[in-house]
Every structure is written in C-alpha cells, then in structure tokens.
MARDRENZA-116313 format. One record per residue (C-alpha): residue number from 1; residue in one letter; x, y, z. Coordinates in nm, 3 decimals, m for minus. Example, Ala and Ser with C-alpha at 12.3 -4.5 7.8 and 13.67 -1.06 7.14 Angstrom:
residues 2
pos = 1 code = A xx = 1.230 yy = m0.450 zz = 0.780;
pos = 2 code = S xx = 1.367 yy = m0.106 zz = 0.714;
end
This chain:
residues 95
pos = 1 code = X xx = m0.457 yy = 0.961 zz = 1.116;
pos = 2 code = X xx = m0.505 yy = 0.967 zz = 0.762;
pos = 3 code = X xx = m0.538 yy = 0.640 zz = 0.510;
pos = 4 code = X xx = m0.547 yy = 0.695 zz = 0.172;
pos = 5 code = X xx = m0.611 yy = 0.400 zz = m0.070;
pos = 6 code = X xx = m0.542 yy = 0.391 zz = m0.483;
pos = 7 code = X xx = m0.581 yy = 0.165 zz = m0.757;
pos = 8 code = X xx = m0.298 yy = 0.288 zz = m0.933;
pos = 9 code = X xx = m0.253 yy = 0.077 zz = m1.256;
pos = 10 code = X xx = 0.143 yy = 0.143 zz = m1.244;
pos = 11 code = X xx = 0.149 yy = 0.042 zz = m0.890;
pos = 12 code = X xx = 0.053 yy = m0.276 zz = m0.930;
pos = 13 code = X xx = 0.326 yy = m0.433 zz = m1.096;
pos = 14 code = X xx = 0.536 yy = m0.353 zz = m0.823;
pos = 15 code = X xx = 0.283 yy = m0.615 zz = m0.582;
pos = 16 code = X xx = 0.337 yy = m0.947 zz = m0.784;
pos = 17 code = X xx = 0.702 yy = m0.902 zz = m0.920;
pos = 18 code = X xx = 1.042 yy = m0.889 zz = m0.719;
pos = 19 code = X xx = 1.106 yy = m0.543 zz = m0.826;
pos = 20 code = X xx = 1.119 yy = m0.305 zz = m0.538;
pos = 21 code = X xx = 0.901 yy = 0.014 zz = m0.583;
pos = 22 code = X xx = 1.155 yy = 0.329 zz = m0.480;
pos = 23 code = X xx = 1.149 yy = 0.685 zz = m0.488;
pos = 24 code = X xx = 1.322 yy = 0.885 zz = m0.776;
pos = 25 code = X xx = 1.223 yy = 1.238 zz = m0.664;
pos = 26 code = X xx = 1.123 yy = 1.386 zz = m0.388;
pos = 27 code = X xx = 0.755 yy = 1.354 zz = m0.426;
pos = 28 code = X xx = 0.830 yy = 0.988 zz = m0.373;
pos = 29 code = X xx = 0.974 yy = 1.044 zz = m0.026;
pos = 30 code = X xx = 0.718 yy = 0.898 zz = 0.149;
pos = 31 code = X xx = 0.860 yy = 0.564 zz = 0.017;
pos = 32 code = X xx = 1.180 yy = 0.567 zz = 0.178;
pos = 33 code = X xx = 1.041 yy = 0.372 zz = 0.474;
pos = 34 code = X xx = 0.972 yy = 0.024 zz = 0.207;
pos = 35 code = X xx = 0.646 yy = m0.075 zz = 0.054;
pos = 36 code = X xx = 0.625 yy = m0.451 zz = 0.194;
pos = 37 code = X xx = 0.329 yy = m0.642 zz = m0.036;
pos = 38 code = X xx = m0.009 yy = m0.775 zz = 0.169;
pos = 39 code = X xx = m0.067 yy = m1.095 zz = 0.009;
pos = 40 code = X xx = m0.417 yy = m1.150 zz = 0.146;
pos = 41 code = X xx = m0.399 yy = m1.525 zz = 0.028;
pos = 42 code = X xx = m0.163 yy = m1.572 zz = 0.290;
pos = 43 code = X xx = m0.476 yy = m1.500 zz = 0.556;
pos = 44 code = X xx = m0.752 yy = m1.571 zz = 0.392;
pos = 45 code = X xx = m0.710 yy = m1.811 zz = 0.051;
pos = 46 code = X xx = m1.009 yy = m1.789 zz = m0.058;
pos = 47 code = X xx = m1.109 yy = m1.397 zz = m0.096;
pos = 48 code = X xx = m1.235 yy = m1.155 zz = m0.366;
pos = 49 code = X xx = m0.882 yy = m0.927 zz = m0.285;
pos = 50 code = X xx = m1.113 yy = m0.651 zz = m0.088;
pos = 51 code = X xx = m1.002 yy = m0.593 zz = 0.328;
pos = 52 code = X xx = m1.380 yy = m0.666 zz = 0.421;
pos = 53 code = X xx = m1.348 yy = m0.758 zz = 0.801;
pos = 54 code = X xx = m1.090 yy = m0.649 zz = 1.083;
pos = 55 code = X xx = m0.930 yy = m0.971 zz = 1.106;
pos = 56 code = X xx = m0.832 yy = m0.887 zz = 0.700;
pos = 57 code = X xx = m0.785 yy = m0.503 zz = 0.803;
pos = 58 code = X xx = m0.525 yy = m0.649 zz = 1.093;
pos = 59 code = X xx = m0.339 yy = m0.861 zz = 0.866;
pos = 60 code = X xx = m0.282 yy = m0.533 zz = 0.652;
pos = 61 code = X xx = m0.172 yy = m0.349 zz = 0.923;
pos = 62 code = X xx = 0.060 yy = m0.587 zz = 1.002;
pos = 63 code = X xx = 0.207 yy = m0.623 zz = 0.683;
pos = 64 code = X xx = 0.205 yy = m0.184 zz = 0.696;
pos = 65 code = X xx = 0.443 yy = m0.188 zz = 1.002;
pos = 66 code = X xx = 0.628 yy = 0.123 zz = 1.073;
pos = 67 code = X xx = 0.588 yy = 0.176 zz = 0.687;
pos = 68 code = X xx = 0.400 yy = 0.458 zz = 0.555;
pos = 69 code = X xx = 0.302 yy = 0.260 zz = 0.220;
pos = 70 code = X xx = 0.160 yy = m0.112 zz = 0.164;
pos = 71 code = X xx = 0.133 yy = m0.246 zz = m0.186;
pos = 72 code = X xx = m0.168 yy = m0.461 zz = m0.176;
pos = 73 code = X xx = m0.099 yy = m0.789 zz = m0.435;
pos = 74 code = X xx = m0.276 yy = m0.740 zz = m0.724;
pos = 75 code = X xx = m0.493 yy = m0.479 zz = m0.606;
pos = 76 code = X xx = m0.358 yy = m0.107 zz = m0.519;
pos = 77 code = X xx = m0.163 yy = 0.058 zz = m0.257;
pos = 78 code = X xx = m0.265 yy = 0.194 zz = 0.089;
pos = 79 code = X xx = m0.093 yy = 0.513 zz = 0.255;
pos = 80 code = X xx = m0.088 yy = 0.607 zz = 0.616;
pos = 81 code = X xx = 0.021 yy = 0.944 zz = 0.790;
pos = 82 code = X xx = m0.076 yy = 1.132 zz = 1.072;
pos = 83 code = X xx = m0.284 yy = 1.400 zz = 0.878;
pos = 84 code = X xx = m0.460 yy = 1.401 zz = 0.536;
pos = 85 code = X xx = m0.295 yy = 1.718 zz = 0.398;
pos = 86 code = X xx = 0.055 yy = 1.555 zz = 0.413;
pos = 87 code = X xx = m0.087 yy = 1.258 zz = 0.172;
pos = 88 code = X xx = m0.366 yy = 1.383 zz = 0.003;
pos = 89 code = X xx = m0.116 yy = 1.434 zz = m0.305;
pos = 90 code = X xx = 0.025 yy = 1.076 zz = m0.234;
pos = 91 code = X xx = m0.213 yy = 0.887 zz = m0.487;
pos = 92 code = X xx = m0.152 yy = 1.118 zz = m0.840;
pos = 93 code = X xx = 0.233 yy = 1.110 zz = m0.739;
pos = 94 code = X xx = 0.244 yy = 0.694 zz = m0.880;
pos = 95 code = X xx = 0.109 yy = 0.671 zz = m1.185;
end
C-alpha cells in the first residue's frame, strides 16, 4: 500500500467550502471515487490539525472509505493506492 500526503495550497479550499473537488482531465482520475473532508474537530476538538495517534489515524481512515483521496480540513490531502508508482505523480497533479 502506498499513502501519499500533500499540502497543496489549491487543495485546501476544497476542505472548508461546499465546493466539490472533481477531475477535469485524466490525470485527475484518481478522484472519481469522491474526496470526503476529515474534520479532525469532529474527534478530537482540541488538536493542532496533525494525525498524531491511531485513534486520529482511524478516524481518517474512516472518513477515506473506499475512496482513494481524503481532503484533510484546513490542512492537505492524503492519497491511498495499492503501489507507490501509481500515485507518486498524484501530489504535483493539484496545484
């Protein structure tokens, strides 16, 4: 399995608004499946918006589903996939 994890300035917009972050191109692809937003205030309301501990890194994961992207609120992005050469483009694509 591979995670990849990016502080993409563009992404984060897409974590605190309503507007839905889609593909346009093919590149994008990987976001077919739906970016659903980990709002870590929801587990733990008092937190510096870092995954720190497993019970945080579950929560995520929850949030993640059968997705292949998570928009993190006000934070980033994480990516999963089942090997690092299928994502390791994943973080320059949204910029």
């Amino acid at each position: 399995m591979a995670v990849v994890h990016s502080h993409s300035p563009s992404v984060i917009p897409f974590g605190v608004t309503h507007t839905k972050l889609r593909p346009i191109y093919h590149m994008g692809s990987f976001l077919w499946s739906g970016t659903p937003v980990f709002e870590i205030r929801e587990v733990r309301p008092e937190n510096d918006l870092l995954v720190r501990d497993r019970p945080l890194g579950r929560a995520l994961a929850g949030t993640l589903g059968e997705c292949t992207c998570v928009l993190m609120r006000g934070h980033g992005m994480t990516v999963v996939a089942t090997a690092c050469l299928r994502r390791c483009s994943v973080p320059s694509t949204p910029r």
